[in-house]
Structures are given as structure tokens and as C-alpha cells.
Biopython code that builds the backbone (N, CA, C, O; Angstrom):
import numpy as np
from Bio.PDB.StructureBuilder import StructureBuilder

atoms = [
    (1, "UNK", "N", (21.365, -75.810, 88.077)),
    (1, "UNK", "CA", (20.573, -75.258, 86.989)),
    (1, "UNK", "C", (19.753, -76.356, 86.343)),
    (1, "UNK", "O", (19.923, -77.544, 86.618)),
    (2, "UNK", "N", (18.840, -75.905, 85.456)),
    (2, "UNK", "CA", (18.271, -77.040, 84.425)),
    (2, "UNK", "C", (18.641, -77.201, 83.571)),
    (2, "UNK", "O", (17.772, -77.322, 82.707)),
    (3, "UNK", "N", (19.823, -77.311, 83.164)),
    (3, "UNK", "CA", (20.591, -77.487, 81.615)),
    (3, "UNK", "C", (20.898, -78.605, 81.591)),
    (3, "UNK", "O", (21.681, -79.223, 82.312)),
    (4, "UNK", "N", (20.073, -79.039, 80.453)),
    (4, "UNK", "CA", (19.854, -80.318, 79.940)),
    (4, "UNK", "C", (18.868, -81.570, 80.232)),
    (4, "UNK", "O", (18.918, -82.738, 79.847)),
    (5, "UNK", "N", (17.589, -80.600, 81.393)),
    (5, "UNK", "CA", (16.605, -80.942, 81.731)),
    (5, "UNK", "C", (15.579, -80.808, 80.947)),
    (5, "UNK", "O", (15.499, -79.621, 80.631)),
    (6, "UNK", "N", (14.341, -81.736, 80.236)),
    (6, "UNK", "CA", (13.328, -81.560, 80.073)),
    (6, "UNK", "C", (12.177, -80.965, 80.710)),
    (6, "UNK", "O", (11.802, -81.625, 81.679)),
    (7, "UNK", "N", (11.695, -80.228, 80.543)),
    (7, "UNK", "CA", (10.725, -79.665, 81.819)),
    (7, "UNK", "C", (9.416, -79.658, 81.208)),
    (7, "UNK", "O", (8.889, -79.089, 80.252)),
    (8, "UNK", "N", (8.964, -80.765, 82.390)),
    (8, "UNK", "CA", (7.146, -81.559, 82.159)),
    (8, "UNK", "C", (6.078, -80.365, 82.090)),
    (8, "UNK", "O", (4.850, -80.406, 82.023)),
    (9, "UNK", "N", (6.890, -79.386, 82.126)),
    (9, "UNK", "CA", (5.367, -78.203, 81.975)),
    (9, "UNK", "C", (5.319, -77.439, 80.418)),
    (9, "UNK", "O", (4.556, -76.529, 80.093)),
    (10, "UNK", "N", (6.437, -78.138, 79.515)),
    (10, "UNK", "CA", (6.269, -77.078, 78.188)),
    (10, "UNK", "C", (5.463, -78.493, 77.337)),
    (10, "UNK", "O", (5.402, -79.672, 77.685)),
    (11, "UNK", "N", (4.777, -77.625, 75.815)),
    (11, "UNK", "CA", (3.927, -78.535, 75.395)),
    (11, "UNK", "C", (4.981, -79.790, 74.880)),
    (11, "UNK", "O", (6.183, -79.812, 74.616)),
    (12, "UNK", "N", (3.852, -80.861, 74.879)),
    (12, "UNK", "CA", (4.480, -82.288, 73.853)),
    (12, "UNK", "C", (5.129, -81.666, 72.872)),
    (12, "UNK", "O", (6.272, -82.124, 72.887)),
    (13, "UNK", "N", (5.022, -80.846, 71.997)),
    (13, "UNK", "CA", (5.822, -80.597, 70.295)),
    (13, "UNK", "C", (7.351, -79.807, 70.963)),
    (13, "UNK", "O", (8.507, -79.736, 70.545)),
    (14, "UNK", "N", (6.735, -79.365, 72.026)),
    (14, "UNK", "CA", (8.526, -78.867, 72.054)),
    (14, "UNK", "C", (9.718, -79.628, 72.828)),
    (14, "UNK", "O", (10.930, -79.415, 72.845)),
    (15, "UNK", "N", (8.998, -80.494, 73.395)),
    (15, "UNK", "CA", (10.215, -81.617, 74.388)),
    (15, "UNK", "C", (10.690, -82.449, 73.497)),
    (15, "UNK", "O", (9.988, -82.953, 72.620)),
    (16, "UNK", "N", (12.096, -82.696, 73.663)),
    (16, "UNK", "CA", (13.028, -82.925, 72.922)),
    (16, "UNK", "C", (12.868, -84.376, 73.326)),
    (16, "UNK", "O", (12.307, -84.769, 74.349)),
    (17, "UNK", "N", (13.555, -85.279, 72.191)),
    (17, "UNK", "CA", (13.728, -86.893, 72.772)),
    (17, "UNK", "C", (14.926, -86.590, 73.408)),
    (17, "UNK", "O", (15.492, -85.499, 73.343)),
    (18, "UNK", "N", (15.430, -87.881, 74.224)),
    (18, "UNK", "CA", (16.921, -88.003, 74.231)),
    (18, "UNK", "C", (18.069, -87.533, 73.649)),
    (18, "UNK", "O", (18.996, -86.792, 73.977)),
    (19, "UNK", "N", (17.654, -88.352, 72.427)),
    (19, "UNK", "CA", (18.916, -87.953, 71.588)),
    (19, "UNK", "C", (19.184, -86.793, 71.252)),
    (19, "UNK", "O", (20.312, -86.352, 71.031)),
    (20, "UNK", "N", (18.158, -86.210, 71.189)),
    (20, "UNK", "CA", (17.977, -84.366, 70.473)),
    (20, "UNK", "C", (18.576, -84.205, 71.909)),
    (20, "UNK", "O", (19.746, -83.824, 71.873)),
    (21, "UNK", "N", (18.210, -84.344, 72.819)),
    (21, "UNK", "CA", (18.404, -83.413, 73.999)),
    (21, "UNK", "C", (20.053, -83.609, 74.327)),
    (21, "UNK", "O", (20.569, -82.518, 74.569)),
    (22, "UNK", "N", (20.746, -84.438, 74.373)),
    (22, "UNK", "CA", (21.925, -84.723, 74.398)),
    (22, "UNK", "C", (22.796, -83.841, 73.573)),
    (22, "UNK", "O", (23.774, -83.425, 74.194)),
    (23, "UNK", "N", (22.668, -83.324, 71.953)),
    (23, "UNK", "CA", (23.429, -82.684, 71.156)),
    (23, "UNK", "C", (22.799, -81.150, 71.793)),
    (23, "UNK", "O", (23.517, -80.236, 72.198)),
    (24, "UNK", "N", (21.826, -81.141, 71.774)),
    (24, "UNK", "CA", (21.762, -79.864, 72.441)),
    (24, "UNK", "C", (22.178, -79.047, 73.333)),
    (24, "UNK", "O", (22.312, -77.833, 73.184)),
    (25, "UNK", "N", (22.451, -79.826, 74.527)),
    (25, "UNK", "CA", (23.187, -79.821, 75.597)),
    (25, "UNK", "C", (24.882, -79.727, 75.773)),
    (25, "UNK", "O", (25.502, -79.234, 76.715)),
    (26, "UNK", "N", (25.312, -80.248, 74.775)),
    (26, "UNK", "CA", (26.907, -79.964, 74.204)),
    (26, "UNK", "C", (27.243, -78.906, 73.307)),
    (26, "UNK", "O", (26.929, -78.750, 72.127)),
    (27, "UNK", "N", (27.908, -78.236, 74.039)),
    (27, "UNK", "CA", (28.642, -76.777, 73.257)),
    (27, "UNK", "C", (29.431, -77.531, 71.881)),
    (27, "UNK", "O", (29.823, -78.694, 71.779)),
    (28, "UNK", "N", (29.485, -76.627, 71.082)),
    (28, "UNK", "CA", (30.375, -77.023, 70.058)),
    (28, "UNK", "C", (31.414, -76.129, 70.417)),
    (28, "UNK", "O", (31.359, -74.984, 70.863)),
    (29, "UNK", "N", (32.609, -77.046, 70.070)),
    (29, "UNK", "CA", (33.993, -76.096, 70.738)),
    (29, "UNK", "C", (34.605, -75.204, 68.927)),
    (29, "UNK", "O", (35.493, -74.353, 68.868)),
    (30, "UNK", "N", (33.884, -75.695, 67.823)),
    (30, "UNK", "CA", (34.568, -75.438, 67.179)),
    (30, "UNK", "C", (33.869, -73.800, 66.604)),
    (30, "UNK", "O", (32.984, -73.230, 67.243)),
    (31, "UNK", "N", (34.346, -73.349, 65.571)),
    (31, "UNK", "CA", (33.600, -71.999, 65.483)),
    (31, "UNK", "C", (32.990, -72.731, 64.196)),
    (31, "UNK", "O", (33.412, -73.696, 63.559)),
    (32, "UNK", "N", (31.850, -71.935, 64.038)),
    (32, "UNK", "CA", (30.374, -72.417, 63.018)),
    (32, "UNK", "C", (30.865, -71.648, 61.782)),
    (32, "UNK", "O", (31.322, -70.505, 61.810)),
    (33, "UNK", "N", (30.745, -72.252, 60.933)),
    (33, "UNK", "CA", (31.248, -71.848, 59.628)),
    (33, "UNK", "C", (30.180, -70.606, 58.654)),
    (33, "UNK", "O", (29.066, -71.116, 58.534)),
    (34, "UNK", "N", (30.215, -69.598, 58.165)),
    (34, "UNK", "CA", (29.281, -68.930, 57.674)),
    (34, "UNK", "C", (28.492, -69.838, 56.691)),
    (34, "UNK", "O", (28.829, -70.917, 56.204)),
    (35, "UNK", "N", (27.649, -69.305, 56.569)),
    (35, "UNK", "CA", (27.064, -70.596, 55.665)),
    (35, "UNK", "C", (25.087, -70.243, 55.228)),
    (35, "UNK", "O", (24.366, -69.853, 56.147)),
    (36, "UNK", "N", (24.496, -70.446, 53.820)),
    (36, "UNK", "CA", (23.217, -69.991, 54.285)),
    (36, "UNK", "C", (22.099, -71.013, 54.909)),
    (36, "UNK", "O", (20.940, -71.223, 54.550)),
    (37, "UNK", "N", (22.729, -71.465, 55.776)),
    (37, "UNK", "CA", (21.765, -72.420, 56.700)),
    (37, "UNK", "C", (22.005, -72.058, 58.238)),
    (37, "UNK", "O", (21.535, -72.574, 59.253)),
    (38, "UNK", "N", (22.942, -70.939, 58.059)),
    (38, "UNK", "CA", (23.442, -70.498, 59.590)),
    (38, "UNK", "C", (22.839, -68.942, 59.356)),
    (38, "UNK", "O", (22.733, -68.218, 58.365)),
    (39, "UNK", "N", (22.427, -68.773, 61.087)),
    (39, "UNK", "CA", (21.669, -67.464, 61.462)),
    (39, "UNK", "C", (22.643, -67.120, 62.903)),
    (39, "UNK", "O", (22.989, -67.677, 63.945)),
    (40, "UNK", "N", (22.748, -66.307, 62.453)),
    (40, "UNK", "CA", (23.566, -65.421, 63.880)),
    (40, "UNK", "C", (22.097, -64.525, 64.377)),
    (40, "UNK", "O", (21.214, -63.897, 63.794)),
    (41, "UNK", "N", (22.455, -64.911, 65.903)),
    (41, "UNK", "CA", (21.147, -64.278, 66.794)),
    (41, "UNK", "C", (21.782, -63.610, 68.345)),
    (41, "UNK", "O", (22.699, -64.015, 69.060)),
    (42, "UNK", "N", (21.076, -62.709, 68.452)),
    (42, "UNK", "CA", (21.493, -61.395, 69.536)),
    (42, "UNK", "C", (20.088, -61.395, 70.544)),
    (42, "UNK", "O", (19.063, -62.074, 70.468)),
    (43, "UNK", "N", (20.507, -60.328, 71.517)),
    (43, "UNK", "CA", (19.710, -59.726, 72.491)),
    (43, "UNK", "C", (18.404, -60.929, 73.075)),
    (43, "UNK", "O", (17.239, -60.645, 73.352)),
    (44, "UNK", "N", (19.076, -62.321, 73.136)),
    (44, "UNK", "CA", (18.808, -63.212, 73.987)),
    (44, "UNK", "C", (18.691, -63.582, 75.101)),
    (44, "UNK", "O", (19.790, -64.040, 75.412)),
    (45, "UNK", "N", (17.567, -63.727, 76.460)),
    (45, "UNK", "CA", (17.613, -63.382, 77.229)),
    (45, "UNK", "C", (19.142, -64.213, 77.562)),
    (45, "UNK", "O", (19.662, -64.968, 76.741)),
    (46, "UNK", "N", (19.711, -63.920, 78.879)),
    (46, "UNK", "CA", (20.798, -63.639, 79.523)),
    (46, "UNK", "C", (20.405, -65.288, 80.367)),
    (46, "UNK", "O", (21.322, -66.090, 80.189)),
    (47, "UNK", "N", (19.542, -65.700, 80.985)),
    (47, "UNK", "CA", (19.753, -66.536, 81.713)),
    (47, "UNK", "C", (19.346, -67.837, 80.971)),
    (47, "UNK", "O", (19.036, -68.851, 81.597)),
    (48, "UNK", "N", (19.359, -67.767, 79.434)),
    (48, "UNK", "CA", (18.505, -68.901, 78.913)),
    (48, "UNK", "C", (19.572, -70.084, 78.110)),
    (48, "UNK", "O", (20.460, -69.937, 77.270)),
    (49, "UNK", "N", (19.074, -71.162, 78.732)),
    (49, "UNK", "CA", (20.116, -72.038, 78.616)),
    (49, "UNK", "C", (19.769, -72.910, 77.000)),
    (49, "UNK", "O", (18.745, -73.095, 76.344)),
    (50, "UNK", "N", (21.012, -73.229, 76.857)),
    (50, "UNK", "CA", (21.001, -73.926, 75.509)),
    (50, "UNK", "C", (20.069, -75.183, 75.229)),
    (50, "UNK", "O", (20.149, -75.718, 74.123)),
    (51, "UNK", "N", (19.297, -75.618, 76.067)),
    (51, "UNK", "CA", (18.289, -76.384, 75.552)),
    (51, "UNK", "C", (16.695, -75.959, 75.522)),
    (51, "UNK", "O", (15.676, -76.647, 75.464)),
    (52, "UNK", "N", (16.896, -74.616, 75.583)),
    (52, "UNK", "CA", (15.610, -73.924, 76.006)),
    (52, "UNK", "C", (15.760, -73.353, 74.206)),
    (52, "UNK", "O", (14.831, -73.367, 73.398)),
    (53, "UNK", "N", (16.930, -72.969, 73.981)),
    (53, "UNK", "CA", (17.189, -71.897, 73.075)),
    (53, "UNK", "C", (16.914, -73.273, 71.838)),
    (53, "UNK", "O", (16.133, -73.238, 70.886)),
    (54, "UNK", "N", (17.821, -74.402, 72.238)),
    (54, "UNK", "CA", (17.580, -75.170, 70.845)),
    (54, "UNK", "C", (15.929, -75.598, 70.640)),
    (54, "UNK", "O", (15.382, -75.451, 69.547)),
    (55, "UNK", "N", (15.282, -76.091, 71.717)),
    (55, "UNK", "CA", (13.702, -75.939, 71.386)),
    (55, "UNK", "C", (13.212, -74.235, 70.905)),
    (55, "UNK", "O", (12.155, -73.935, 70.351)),
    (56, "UNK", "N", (13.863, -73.685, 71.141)),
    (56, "UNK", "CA", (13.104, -72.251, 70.208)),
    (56, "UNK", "C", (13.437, -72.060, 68.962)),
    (56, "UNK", "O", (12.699, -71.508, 68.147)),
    (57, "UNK", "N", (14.724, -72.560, 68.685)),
    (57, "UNK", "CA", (15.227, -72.116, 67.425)),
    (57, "UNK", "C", (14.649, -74.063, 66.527)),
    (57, "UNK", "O", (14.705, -73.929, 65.304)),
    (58, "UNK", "N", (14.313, -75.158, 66.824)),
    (58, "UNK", "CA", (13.946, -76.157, 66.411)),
    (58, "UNK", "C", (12.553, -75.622, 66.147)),
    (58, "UNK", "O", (12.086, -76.246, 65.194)),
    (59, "UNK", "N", (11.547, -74.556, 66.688)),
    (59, "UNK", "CA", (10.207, -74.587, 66.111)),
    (59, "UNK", "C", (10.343, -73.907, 64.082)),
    (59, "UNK", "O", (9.505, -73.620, 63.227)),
    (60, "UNK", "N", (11.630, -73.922, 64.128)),
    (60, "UNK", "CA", (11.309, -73.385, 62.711)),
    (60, "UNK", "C", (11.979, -74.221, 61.206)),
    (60, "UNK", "O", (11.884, -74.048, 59.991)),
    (61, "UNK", "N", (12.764, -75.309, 62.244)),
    (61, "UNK", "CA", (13.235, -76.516, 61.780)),
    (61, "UNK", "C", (14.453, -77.365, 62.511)),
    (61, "UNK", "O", (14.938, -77.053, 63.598)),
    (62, "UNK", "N", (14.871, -78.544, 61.674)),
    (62, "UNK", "CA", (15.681, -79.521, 62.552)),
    (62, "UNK", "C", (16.991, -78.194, 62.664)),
    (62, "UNK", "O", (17.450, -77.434, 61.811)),
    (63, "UNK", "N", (17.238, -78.351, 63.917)),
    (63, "UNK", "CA", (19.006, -77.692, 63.738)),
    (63, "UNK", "C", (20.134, -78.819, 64.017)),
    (63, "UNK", "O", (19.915, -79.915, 64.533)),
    (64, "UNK", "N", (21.048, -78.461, 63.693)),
    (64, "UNK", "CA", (22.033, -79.121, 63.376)),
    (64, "UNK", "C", (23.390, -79.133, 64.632)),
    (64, "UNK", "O", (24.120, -80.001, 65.110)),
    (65, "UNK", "N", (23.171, -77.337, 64.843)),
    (65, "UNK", "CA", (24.365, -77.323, 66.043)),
    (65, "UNK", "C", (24.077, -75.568, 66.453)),
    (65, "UNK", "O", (23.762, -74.656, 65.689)),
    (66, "UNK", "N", (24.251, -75.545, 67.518)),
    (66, "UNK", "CA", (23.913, -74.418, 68.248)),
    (66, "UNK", "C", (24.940, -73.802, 69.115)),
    (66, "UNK", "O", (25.497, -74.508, 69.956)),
    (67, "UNK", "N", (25.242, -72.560, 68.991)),
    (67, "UNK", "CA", (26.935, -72.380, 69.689)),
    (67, "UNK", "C", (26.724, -70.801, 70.365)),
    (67, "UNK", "O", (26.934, -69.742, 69.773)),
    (68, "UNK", "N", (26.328, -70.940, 71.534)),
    (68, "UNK", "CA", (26.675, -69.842, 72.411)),
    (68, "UNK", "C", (27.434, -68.966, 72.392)),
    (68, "UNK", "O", (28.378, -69.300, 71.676)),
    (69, "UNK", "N", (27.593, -67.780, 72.876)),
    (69, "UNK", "CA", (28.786, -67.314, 72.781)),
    (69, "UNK", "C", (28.391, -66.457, 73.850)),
    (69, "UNK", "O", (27.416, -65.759, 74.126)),
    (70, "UNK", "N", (30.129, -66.929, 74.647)),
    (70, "UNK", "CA", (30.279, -66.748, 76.562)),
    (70, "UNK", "C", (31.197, -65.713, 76.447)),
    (70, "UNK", "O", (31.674, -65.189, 75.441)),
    (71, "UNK", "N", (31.416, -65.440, 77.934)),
    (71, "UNK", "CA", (32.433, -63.970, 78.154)),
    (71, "UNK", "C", (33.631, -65.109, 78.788)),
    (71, "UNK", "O", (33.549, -66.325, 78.613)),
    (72, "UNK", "N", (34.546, -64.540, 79.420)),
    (72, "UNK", "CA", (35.786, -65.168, 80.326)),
    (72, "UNK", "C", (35.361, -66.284, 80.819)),
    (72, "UNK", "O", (35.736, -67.445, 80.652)),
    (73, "UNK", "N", (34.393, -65.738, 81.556)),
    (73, "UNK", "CA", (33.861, -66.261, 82.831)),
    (73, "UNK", "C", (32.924, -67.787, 82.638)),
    (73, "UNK", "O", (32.856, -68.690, 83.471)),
    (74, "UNK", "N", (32.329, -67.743, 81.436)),
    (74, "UNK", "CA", (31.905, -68.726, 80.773)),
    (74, "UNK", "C", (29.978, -68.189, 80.919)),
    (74, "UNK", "O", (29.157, -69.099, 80.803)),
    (75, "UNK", "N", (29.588, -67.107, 81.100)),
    (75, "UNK", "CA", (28.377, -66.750, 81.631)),
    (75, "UNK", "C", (27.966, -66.013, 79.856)),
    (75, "UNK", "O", (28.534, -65.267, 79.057)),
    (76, "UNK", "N", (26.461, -66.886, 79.941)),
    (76, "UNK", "CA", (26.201, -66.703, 78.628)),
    (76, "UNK", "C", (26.056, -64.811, 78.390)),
    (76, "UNK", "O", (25.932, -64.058, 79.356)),
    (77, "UNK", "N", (26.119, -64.195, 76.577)),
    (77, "UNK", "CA", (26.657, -63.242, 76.304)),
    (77, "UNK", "C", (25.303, -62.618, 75.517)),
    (77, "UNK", "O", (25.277, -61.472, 75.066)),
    (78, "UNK", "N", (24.350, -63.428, 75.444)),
    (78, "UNK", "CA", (22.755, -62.749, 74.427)),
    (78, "UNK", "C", (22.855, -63.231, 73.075)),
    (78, "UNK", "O", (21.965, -63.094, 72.236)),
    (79, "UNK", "N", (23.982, -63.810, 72.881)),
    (79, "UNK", "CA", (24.022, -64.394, 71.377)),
    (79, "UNK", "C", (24.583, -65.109, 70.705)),
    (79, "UNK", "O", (25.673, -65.265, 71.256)),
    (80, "UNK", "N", (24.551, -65.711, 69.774)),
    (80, "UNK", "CA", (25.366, -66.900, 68.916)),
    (80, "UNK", "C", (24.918, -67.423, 67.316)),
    (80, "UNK", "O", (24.510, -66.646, 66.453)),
    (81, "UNK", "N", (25.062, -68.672, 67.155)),
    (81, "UNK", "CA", (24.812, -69.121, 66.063)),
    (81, "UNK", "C", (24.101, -70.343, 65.723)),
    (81, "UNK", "O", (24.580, -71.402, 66.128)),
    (82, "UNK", "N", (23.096, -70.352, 65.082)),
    (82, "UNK", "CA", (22.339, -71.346, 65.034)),
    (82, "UNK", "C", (22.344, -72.073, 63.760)),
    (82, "UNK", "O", (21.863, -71.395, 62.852)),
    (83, "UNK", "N", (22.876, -73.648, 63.289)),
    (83, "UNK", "CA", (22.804, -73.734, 62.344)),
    (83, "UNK", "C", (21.666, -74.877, 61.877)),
    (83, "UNK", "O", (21.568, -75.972, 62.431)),
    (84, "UNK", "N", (20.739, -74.387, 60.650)),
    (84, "UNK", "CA", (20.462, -75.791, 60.246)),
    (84, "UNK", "C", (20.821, -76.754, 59.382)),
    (84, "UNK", "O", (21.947, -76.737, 58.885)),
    (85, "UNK", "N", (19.910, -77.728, 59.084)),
    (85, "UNK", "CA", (20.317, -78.529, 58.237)),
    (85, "UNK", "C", (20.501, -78.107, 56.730)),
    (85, "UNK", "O", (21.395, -78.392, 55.933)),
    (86, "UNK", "N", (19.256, -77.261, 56.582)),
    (86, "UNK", "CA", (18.973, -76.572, 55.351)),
    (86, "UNK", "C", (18.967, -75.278, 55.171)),
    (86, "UNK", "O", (18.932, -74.525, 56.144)),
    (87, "UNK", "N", (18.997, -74.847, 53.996)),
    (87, "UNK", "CA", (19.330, -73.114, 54.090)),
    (87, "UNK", "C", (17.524, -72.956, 53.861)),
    (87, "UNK", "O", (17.084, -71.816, 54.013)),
    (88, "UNK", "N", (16.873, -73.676, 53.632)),
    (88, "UNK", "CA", (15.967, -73.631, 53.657)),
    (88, "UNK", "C", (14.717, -73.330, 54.990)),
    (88, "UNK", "O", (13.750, -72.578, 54.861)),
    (89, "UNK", "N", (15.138, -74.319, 56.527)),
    (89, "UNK", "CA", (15.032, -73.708, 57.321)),
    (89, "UNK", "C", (15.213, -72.539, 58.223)),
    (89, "UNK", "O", (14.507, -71.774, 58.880)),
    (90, "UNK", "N", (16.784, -72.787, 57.899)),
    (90, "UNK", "CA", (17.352, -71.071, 58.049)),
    (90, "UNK", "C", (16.410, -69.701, 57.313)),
    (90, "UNK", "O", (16.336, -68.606, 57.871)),
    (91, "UNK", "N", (16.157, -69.818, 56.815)),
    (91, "UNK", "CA", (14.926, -69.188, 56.013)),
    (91, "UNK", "C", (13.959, -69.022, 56.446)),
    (91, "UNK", "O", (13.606, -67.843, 56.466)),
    (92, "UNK", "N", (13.117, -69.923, 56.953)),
    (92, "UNK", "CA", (11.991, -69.967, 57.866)),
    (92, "UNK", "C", (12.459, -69.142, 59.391)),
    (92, "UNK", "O", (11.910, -68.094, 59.732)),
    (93, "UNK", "N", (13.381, -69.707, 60.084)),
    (93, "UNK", "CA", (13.643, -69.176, 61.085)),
    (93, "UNK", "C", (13.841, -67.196, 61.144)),
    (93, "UNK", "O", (13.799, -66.490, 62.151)),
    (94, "UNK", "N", (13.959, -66.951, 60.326)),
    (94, "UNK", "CA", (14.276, -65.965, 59.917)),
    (94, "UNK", "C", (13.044, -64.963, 59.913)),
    (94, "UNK", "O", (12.871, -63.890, 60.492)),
    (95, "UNK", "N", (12.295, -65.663, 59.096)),
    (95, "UNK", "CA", (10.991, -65.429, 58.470)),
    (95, "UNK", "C", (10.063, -65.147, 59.811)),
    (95, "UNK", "O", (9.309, -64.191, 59.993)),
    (96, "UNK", "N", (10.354, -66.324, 60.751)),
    (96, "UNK", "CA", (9.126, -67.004, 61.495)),
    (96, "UNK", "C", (9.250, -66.306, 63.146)),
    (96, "UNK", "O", (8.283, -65.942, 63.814)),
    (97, "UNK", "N", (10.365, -66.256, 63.471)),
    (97, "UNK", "CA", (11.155, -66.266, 64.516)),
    (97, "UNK", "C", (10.965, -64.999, 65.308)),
    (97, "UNK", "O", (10.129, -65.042, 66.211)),
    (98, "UNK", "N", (11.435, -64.196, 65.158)),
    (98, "UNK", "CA", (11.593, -62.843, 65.150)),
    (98, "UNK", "C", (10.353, -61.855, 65.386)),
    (98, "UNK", "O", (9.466, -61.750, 64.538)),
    (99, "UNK", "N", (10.344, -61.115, 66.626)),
    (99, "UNK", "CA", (8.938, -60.200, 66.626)),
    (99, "UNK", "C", (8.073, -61.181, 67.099)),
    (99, "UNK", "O", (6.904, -60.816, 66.978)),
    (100, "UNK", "N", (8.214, -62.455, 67.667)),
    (100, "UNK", "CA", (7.056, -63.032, 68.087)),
    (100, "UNK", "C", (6.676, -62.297, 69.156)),
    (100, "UNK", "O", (7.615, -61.783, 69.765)),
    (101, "UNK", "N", (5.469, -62.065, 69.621)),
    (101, "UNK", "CA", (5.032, -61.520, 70.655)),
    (101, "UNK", "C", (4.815, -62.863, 71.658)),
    (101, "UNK", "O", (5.552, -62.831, 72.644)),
    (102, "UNK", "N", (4.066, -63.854, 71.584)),
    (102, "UNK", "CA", (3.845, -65.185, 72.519)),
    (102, "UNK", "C", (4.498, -66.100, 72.303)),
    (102, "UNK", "O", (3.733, -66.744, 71.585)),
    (103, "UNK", "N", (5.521, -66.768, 72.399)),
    (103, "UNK", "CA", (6.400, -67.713, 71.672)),
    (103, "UNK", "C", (5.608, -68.727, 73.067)),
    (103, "UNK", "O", (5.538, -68.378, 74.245)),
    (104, "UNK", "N", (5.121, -69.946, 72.496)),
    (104, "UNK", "CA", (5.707, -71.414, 73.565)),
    (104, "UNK", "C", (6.726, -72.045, 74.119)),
    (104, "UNK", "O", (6.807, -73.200, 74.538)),
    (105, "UNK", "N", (7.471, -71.213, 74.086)),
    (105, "UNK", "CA", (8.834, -71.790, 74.295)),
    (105, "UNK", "C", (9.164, -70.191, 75.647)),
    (105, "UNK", "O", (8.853, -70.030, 76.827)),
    (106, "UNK", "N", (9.981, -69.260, 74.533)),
    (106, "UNK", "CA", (10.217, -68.180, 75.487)),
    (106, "UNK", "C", (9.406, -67.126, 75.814)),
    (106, "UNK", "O", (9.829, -66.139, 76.416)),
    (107, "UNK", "N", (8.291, -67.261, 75.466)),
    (107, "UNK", "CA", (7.024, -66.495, 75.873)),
    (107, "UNK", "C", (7.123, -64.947, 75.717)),
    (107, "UNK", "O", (6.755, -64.655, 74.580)),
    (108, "UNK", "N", (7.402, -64.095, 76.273)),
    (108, "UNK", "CA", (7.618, -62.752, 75.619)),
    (108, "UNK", "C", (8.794, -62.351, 75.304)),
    (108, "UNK", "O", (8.888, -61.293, 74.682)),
    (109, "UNK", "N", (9.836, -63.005, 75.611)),
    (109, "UNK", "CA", (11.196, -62.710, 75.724)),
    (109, "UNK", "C", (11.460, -62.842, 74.272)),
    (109, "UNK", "O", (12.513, -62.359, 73.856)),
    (110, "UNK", "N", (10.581, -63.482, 73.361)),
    (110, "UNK", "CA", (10.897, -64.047, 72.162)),
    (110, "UNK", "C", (10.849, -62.757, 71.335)),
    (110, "UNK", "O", (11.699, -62.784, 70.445)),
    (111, "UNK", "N", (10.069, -61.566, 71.356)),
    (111, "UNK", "CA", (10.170, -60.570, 71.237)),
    (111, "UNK", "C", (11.330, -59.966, 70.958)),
    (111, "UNK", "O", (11.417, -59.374, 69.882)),
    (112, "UNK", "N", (12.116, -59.983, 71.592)),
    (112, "UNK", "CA", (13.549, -58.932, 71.650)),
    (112, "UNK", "C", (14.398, -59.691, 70.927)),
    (112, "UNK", "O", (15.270, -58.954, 70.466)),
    (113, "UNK", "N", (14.596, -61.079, 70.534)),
    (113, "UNK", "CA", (15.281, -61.602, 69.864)),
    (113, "UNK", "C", (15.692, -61.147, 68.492)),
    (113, "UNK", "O", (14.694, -60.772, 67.876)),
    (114, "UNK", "N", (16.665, -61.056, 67.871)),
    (114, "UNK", "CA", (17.169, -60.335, 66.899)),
    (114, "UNK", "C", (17.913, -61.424, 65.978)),
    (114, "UNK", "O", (18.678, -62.151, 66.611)),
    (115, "UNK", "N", (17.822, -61.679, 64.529)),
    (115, "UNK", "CA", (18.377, -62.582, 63.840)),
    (115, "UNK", "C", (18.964, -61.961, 62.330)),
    (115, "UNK", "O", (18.591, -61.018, 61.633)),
    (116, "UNK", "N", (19.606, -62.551, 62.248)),
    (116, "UNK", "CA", (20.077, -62.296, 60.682)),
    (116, "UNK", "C", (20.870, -63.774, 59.728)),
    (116, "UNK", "O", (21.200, -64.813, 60.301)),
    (117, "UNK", "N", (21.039, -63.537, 58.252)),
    (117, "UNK", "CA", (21.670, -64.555, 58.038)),
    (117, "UNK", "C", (23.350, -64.251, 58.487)),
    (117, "UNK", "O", (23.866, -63.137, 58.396)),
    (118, "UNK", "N", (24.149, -65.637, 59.046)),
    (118, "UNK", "CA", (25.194, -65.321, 59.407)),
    (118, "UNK", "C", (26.062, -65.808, 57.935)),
    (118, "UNK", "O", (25.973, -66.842, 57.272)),
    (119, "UNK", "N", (27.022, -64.432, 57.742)),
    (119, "UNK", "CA", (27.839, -64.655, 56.821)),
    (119, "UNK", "C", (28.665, -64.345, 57.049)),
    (119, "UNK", "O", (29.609, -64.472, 56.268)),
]
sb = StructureBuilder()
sb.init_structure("model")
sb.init_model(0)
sb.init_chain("A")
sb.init_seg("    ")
for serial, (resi, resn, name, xyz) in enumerate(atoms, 1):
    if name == "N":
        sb.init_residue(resn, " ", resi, " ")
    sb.init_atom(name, np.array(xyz, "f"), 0.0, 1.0, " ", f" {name:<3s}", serial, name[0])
structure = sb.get_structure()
């Protein structure tokens, strides 16, 4: 797979440095605390890997930690939790995110994406 690959065909603003790309790439094992800087998000495409998802959910600010949520099998489930730094971005994401019709990142898929604040 490409998880945890940069890929030379998306624009400069969305490729991650190193370091970003590294936390991105690591599941958090722990469960994400409710919180208003955290957004619980659904109906995500199915094959989209966590560094695709943290550059989508980073166009609306820095995030902090990003946590999948798998079946048995470990095969991603359409949804999870995204947290930021600020409840303030969380806000934006919210705002910004949602109903995109052309996203740079997930392009129409960004559409079906579904968010709320997670509490």
C-alpha cells in the first residue's frame, strides 16, 4: 500500500514534512478523549489511508492525533476521530470540511464525508 507515502502528484500545501508524516502514520492505541477540539467523522471512503485523511483533515488546521476506527480484521470502518490542537480549528473543520464538492486532497469523495463535534 501507500501508507505513509508522500505522493509527488498532490499540491506543495498538502505534502506533509517528515515529521508530520511520521505522527500521522501511527495509530493512536489509546481512545481520544471527548473534547471541543475533537470531531468525530463517518462515511469515509473505505480504502483511504491515514495519511491521506490527516492531509484532509490538516486543510482546516494543525491536528494533533487522528484515530481510525477498524473492524476485527484491522480493515478500515468509514470513521473516527480527529483531534486538534484548538477547539478553535475544530471549528473550522466543521465549518469548512463538509459538503465539499472538489476537495485537493479527496476530490469528490470529500462530499460524503460527515462530521460532528465529538462529545
Amino acid at each position: 500500500t501507500d501508507e505513509g507515502k508522500d505522493s509527488p502528484g498532490r499540491p506543495e500545501q498538502y505534502r506533509l514534512d517528515k515529521k508530520v508524516a511520521k505522527a500521522a502514520i501511527s495509530e493512536p492505541l489509546e481512545r481520544l478523549p471527548p473534547g471541543r477540539s475533537a470531531v468525530f467523522f463517518r462515511m469515509a471512503p473505505l480504502d483511504c489511508d491515514r495519511l491521506l485523511l490527516w492531509r484532509f483533515f490538516s486543510q482546516a488546521g494543525k491536528v494533533r492525533r487522528l484515530k481510525r476506527f477498524t473492524d476485527r480484521t484491522g480493515r478500515f470502518r468509514g470513521m473516527g476521530i480527529c483531534e486538534y490542537h484548538t477547539s478553535r480549528e475544530a471549528d473550522e473543520a466543521l465549518r469548512s470540511l463538509p459538503g465539499r464538492e472538489e476537495d485537493p486532497v479527496l476530490g469528490e469523495h470529500a462530499s460524503e464525508i460527515e462530521m460532528q463535534p465529538h462529545r
